[in-house]
Biopython code that builds the backbone (N, CA, C, O; Angstrom):
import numpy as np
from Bio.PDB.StructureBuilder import StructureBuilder

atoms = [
    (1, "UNK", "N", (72.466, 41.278, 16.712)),
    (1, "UNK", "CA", (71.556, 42.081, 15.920)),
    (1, "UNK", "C", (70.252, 41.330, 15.669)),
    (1, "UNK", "O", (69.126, 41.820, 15.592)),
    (2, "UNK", "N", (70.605, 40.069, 15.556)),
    (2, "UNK", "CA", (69.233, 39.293, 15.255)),
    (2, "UNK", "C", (68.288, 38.830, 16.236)),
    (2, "UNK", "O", (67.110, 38.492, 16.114)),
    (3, "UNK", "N", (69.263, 38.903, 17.515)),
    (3, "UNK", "CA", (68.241, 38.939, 18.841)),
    (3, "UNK", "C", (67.277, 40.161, 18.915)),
    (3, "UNK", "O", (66.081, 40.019, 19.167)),
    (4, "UNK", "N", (67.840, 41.327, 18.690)),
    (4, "UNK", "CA", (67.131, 42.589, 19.031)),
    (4, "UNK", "C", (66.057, 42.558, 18.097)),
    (4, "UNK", "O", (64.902, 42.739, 18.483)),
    (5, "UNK", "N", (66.367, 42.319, 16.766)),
    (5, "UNK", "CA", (65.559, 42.803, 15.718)),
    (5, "UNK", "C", (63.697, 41.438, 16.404)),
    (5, "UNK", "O", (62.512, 41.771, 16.434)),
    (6, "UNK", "N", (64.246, 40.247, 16.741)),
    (6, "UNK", "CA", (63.235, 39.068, 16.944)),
    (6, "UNK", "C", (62.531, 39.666, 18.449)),
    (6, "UNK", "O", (61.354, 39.356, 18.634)),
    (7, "UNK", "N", (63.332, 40.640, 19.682)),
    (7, "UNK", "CA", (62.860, 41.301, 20.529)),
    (7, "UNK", "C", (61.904, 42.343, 20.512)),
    (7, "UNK", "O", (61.004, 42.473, 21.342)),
    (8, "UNK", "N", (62.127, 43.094, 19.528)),
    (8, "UNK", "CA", (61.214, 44.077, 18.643)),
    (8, "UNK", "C", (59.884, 43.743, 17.985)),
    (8, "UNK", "O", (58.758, 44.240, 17.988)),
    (9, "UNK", "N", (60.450, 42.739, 17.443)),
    (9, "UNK", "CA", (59.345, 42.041, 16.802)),
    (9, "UNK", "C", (58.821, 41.701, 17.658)),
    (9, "UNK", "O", (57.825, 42.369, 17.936)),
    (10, "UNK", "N", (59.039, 40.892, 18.279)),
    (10, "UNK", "CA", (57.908, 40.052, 19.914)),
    (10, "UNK", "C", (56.859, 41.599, 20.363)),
    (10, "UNK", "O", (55.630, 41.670, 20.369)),
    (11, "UNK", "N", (57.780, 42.594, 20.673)),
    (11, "UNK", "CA", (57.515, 43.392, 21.731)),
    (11, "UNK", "C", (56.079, 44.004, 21.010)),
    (11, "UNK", "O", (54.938, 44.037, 21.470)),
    (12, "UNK", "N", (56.667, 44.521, 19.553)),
    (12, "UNK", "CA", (55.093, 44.493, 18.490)),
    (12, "UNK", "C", (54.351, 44.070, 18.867)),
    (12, "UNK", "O", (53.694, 44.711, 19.688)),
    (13, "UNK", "N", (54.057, 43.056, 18.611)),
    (13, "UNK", "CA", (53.296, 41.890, 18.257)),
    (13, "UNK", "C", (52.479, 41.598, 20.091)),
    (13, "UNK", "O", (51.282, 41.375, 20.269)),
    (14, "UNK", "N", (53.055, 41.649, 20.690)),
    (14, "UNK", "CA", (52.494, 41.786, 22.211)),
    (14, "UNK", "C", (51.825, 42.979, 22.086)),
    (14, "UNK", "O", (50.638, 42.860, 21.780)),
    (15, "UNK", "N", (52.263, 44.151, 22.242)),
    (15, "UNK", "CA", (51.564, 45.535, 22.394)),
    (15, "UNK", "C", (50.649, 45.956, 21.478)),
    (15, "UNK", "O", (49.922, 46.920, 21.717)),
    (16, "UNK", "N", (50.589, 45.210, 20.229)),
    (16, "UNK", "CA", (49.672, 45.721, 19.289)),
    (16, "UNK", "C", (47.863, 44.523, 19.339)),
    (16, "UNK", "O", (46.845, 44.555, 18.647)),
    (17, "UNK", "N", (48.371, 43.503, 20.709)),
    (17, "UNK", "CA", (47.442, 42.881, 20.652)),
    (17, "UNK", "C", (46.357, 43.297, 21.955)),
    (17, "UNK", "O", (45.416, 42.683, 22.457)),
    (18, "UNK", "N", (46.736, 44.130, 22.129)),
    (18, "UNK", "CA", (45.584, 44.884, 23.215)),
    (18, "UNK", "C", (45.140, 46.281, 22.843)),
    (18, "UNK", "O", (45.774, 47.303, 22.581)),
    (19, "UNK", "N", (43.678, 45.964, 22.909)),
    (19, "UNK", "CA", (42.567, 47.569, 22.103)),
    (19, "UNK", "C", (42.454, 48.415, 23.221)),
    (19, "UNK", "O", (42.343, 47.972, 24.364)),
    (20, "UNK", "N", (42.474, 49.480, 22.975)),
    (20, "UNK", "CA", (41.737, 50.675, 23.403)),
    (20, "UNK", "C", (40.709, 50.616, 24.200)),
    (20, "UNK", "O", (40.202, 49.550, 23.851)),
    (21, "UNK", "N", (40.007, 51.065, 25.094)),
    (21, "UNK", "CA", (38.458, 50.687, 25.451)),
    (21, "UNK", "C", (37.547, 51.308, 24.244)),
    (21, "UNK", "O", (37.833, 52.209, 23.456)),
    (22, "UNK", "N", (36.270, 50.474, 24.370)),
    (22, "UNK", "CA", (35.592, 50.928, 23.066)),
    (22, "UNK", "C", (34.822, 52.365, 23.435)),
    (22, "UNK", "O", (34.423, 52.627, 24.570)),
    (23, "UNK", "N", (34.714, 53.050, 22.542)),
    (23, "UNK", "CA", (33.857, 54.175, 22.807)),
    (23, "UNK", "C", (32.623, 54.266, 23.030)),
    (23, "UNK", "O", (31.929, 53.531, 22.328)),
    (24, "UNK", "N", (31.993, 55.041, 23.911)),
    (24, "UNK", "CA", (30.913, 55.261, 24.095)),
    (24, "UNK", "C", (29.793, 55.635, 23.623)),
    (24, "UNK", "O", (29.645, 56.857, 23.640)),
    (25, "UNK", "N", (28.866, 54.986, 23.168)),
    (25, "UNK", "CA", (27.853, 55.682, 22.257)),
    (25, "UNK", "C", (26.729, 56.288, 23.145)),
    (25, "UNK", "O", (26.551, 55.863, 24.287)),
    (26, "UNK", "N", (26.015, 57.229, 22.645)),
    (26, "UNK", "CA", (24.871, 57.544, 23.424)),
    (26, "UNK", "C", (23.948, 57.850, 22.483)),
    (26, "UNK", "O", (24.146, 58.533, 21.478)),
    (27, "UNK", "N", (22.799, 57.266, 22.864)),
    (27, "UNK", "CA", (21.653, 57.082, 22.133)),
    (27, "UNK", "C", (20.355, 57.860, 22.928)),
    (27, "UNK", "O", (20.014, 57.670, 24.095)),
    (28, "UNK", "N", (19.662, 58.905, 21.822)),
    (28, "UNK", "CA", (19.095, 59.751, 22.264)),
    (28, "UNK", "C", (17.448, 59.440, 21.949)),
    (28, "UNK", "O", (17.039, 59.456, 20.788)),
    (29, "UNK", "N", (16.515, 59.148, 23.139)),
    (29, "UNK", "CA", (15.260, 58.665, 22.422)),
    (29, "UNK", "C", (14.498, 59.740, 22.391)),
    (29, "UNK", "O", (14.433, 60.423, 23.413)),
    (30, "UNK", "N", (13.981, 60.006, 21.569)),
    (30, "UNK", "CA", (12.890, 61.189, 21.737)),
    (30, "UNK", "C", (11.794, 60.525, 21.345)),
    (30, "UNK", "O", (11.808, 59.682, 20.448)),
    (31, "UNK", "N", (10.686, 60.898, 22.054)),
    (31, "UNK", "CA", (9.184, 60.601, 21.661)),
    (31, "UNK", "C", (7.647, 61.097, 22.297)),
    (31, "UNK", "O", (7.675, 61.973, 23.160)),
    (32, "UNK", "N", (6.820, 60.749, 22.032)),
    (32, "UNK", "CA", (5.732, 60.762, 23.076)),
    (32, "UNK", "C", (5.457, 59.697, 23.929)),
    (32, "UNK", "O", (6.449, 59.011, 24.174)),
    (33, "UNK", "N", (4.384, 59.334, 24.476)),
    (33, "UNK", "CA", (3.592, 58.565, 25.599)),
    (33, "UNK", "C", (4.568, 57.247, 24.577)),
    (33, "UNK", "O", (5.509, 56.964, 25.318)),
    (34, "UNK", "N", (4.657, 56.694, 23.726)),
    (34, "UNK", "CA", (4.324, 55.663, 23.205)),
    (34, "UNK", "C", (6.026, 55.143, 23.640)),
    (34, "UNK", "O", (6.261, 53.962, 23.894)),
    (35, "UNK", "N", (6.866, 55.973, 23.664)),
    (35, "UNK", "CA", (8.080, 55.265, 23.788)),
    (35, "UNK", "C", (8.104, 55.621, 25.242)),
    (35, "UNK", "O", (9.291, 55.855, 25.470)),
    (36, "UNK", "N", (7.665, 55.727, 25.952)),
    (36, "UNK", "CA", (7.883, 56.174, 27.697)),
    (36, "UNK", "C", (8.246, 55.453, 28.194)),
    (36, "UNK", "O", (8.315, 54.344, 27.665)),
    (37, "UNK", "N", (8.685, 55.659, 29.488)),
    (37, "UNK", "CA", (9.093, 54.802, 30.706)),
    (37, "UNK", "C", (8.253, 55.041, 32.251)),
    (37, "UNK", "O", (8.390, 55.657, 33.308)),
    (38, "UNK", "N", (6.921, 53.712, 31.288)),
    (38, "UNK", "CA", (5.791, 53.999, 32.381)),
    (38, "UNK", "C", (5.935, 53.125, 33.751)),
    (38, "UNK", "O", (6.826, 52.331, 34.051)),
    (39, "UNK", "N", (5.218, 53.370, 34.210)),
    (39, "UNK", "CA", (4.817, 52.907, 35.816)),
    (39, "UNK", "C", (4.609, 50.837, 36.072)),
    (39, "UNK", "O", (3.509, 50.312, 36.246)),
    (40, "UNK", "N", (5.355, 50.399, 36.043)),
    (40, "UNK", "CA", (4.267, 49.131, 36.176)),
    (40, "UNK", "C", (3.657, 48.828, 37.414)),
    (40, "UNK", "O", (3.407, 47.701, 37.841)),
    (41, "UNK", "N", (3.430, 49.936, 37.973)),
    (41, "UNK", "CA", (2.210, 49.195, 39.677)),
    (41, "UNK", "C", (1.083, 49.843, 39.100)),
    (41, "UNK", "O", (1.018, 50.833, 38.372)),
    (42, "UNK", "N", (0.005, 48.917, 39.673)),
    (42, "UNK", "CA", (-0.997, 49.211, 40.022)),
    (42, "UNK", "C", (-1.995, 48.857, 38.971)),
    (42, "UNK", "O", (-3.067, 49.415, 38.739)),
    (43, "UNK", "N", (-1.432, 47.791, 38.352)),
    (43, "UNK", "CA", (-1.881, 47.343, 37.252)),
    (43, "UNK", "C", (-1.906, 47.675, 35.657)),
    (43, "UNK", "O", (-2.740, 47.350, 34.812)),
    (44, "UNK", "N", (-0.747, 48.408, 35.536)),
    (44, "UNK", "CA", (-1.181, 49.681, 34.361)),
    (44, "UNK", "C", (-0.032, 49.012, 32.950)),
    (44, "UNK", "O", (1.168, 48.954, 32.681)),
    (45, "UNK", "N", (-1.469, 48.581, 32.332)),
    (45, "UNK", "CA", (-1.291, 47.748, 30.970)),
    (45, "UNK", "C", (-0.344, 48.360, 29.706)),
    (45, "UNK", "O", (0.016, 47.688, 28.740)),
    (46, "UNK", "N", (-0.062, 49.616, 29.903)),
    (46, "UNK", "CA", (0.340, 50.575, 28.641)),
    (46, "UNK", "C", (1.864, 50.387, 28.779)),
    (46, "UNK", "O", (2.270, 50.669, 29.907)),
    (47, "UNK", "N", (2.819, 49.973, 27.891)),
    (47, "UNK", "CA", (4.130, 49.870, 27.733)),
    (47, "UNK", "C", (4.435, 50.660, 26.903)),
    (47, "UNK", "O", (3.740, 50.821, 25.899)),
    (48, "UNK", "N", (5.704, 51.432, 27.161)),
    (48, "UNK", "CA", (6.031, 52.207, 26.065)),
    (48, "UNK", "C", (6.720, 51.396, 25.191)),
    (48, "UNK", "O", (6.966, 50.364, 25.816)),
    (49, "UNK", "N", (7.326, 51.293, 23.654)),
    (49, "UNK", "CA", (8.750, 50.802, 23.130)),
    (49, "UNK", "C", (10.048, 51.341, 23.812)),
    (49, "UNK", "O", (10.985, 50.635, 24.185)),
    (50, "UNK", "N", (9.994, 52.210, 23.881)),
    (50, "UNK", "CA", (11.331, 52.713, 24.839)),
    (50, "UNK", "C", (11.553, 51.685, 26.095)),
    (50, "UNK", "O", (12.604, 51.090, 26.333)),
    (51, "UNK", "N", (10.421, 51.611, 26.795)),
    (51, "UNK", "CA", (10.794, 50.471, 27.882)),
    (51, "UNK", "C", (11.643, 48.821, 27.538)),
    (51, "UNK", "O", (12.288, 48.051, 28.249)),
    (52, "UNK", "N", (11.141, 48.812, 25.772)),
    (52, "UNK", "CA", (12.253, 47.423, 25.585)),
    (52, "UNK", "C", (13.528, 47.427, 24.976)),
    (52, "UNK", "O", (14.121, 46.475, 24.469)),
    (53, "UNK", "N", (13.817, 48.382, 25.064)),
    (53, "UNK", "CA", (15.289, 48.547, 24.361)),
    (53, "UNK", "C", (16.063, 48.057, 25.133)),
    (53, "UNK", "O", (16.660, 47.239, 24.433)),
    (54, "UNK", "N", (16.638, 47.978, 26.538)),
    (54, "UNK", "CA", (17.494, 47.779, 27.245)),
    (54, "UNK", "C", (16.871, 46.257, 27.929)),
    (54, "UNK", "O", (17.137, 45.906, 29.079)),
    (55, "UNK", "N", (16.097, 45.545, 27.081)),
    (55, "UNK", "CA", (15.700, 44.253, 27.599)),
    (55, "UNK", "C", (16.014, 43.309, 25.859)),
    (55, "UNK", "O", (16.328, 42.143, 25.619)),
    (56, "UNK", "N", (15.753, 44.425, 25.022)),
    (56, "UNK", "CA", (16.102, 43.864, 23.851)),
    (56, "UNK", "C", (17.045, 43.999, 23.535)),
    (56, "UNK", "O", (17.413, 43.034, 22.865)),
    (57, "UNK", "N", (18.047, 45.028, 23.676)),
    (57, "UNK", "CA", (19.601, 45.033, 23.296)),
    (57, "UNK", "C", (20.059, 45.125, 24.604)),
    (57, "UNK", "O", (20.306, 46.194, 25.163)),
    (58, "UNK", "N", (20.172, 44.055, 25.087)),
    (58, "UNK", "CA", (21.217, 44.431, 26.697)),
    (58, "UNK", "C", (22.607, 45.071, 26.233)),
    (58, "UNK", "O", (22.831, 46.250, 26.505)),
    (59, "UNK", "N", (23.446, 44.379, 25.604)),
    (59, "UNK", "CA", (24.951, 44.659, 25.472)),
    (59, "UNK", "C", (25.195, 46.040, 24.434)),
    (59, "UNK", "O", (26.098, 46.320, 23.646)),
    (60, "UNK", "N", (23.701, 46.875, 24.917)),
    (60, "UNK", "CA", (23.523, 48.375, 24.182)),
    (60, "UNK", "C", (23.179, 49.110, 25.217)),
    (60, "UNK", "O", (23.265, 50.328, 25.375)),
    (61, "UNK", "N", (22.915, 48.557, 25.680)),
    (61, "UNK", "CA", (22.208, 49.245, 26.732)),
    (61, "UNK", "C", (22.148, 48.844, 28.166)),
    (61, "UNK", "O", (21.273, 48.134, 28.660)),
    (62, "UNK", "N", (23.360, 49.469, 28.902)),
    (62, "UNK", "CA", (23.912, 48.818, 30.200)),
    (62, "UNK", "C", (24.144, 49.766, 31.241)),
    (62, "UNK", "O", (24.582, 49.394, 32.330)),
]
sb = StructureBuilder()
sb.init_structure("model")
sb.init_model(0)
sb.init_chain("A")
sb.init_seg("    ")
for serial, (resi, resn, name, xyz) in enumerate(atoms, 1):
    if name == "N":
        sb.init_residue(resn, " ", resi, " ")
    sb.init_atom(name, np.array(xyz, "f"), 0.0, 1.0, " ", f" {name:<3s}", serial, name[0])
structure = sb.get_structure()
């Protein structure tokens, strides 16, 4: 009886130590010119903020 009950227990304790995959978030940008995802050829100086999100939060944005 005391084997099973310490088998149980193990078997817990194993299976309860692996997660779920994490969920997916999705993040919705809305904006004008200013958050865009402009052109960089041809010399063109104007960055949106939207263009640094996925340079500023990599492990958000993958």
């Amino acid at each position: 009886m005391k084997h099973k009950l310490i088998l149980l227990l193990g078997l817990f304790f194993l299976f309860s130590a692996f997660q779920a995959d994490k969920p997916v978030i999705t993040i919705f940008m809305i904006g004008d010119s200013t958050m865009a995802d402009k052109s960089l050829t041809g010399g063109n100086p104007e960055r949106g903020w939207g263009m640094y999100c996925p340079v500023s939060f990599p492990k958000i944005f993958r």
